[in-house]
Phi, psi and omega in degrees: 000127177300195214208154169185159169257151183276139168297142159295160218220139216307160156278112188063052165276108190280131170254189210285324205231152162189186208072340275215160164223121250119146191216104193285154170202157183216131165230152232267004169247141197267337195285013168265352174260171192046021190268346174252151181273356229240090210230152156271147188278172145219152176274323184273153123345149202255151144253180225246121186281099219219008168303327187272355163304101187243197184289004172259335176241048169285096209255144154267208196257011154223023189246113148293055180100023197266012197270345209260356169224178179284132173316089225234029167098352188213140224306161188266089163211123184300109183242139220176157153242139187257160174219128198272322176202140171329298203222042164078321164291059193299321163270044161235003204281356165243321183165184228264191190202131215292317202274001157234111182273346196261344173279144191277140173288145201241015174284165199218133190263324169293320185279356187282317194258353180251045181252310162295318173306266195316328176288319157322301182298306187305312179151338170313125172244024189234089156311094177242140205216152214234123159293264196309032178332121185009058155079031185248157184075004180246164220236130182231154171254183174311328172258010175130005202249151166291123185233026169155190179258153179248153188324287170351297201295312166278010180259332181271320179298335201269329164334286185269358148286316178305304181294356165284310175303258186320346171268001183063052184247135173268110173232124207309093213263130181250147189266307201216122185288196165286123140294010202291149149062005244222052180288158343285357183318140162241158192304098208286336166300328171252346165290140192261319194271317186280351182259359159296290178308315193301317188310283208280344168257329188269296211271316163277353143283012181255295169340303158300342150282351190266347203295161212024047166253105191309308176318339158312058199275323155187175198250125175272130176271350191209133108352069179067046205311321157340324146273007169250002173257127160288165207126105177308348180263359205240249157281002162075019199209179191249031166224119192160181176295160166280168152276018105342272186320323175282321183284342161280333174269328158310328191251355169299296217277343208269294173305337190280323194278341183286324154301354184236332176207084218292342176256033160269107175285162205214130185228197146190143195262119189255154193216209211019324204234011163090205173286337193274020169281302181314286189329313194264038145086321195343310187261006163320155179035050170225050180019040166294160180241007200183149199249178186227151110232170176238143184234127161241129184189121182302352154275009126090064181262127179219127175279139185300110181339312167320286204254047143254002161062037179239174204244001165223178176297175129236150198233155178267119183259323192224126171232149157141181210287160222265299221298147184283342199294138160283076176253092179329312179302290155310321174310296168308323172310292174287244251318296163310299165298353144286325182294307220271326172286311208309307150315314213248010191248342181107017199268168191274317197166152162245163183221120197260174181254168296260125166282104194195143150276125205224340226351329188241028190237086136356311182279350216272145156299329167289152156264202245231349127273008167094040177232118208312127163309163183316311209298001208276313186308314175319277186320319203281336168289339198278322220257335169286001191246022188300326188272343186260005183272154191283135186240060187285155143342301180277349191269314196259047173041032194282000000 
């Protein structure tokens, strides 16, 4: 485990969300996003479906969920980071994983708390992080089906929420990626039966252990659900799932967790395309409790939440510069001018990319020993200046 000194930590940040569940993920190759022009629309205006709305998911307009923590003087918005992996190994970082059964799980509870510890200090306070990493921690049978959690996985995960906990870090949980390519496994979003299983063995006994658990920020149900739909709106090739299909597993998987812990929010993080699957509806009337999408762009440009014309908050889950380039100087530019429209655009919070060591990751905050890049000092200045920033009315997209 690398050694870093710790930042002192912003003072008194109320964050945006809580209660939450979601499962975050990040991957560390960026050239599928934002690369098509090509997004779908709607010619009408959506109106706005406020049923699912209970008194428990009442929003202002940069607040998630903020009735659920104390108010601490300073604006309720969520800065947060993804960690793609711990310890380099992401589908092995919890447990074991069917498709390499001979590979050793490399988590480690000190580099797990001093990970949290520093990220707690910079000011981040949402950690998201991705489970079902290609299948790791799920149980498969000969024919493709999910037939439970593996020990390992759930001993670590319940591990690394304590320790979460104590660094006072939320962490924002993504249940699953692309099932894509991922044999024998079958795929639970166009399968009826393998999305049965996957239902009643993985994601509600998995719940069930997250439930009441404060270490919680929301449950994400899918990763960028967008790559398993075929589609110019979708992966961008004539091969995949429909969105019927995608929007049927979403609203599936989104009820099996409401049944088991009816006061957990709930999402699913739409990707490639930026914002405009939230605009054109895609993730509408599927009793989300909160919209996701991930952006990257080196001017850190964001459009005023109002005219995404949607009916819940949004929070930006994965963010940070466009450019393939390693520029300490860009990096910070764009990082910081995304947190800040992202505030002043009316968004719920943002979560930059990547907490990792990485030497060949840009986006990442670590450099390749695992010691912070410029932009960290950035971040850290941004989440201490929250209160001094403008919440005009107009600022926060009303």
């Amino acid at each position: 485990m690398h050694t870093k000194k710790h930042l002192t930590a912003a003072a008194g940040l109320g964050l945006a969300l809580s209660m939450v569940g979601c499962g975050g993920t990040q991957a560390t190759d960026m050239s599928g996003y934002n690369t098509s022009s090509n997004t779908s629309s709607t010619s009408n205006p959506r109106s706005l479906d406020t049923s699912t709305v209970s008194s428990g998911t009442s929003f202002g307009a940069a607040t998630l969920g903020a009735k659920f923590l104390p108010v601490l003087g300073k604006a309720n918005f969520a800065i947060g980071v993804n960690v793609s992996s711990f310890d380099g190994k992401p589908d092995l970082e919890f447990g074991k994983n069917p498709l390499d059964p001979k590979g050793e799980v490399v988590y480690n509870s000190k580099t797990v708390t001093a990970a949290l510890q520093d990220i707690a200090g910079v000011g981040c306070k949402v950690v998201r992080i991705r489970l079902f990493n290609k299948l790791q921690g799920l149980k498969l049978d000969s024919n493709g089906l999910v037939t439970g959690l593996d020990d390992t996985f759930t001993k670590n995960l319940s591990d690394m929420l304590s320790r979460a906990e104590k660094s006072k870090v939320q962490v924002y949980v993504c249940l699953s990626g692309s099932w894509k390519g991922l044999s024998p496994a079958k795929d639970p979003v166009t399968d009826k039966d393998a999305r049965a299983a996957y239902l009643k063995k993985a994601v509600m006994p998995l719940v069930a252990k997250l439930k009441g658990r404060d270490g919680v920020f929301a449950i994400d149900v899918f990763d960028e659900i967008e790559s398993e739909v075929a589609g110019e709106d979708g992966n961008s090739t004539d091969k995949g799932a429909t969105w019927d299909d995608a929007r049927a597993f979403i609203k599936a998987t989104g009820e099996e967790i409401k049944s088991v812990d009816p006061h957990r929010f709930v999402t699913a993080s739409s990707g490639l395309h930026r914002w405009q699957n939230i605009k054109a509806g895609k993730f509408a009337g599927l009793g989300l409790d909160f919209y996701d999408f991930h952006v990257f762009d080196d001017a850190g440009t964001l459009p005023p939440v109002k005219d995404l014309k949607v009916d819940r908050p949004v929070l930006i889950g994965l963010c940070g510069q466009e450019s393939k380039k390693a520029d300490a100087d860009l990096q910070a530019k764009s990082d910081v001018a995304l947190l800040t429209s992202a505030f002043k655009q009316g968004f719920a919070g943002a979560l930059l990319t990547d907490y990792a060591k990485d030497a060949d990751n840009p986006q990442s905050l670590l450099d390749k020993e695992g010691k912070h890049r410029p932009v960290v000092a950035k971040i850290q200045t941004f989440a201490g200046s929250l209160s001094t920033l403008s919440t005009t009315p107009a600022a926060l997209g009303k």
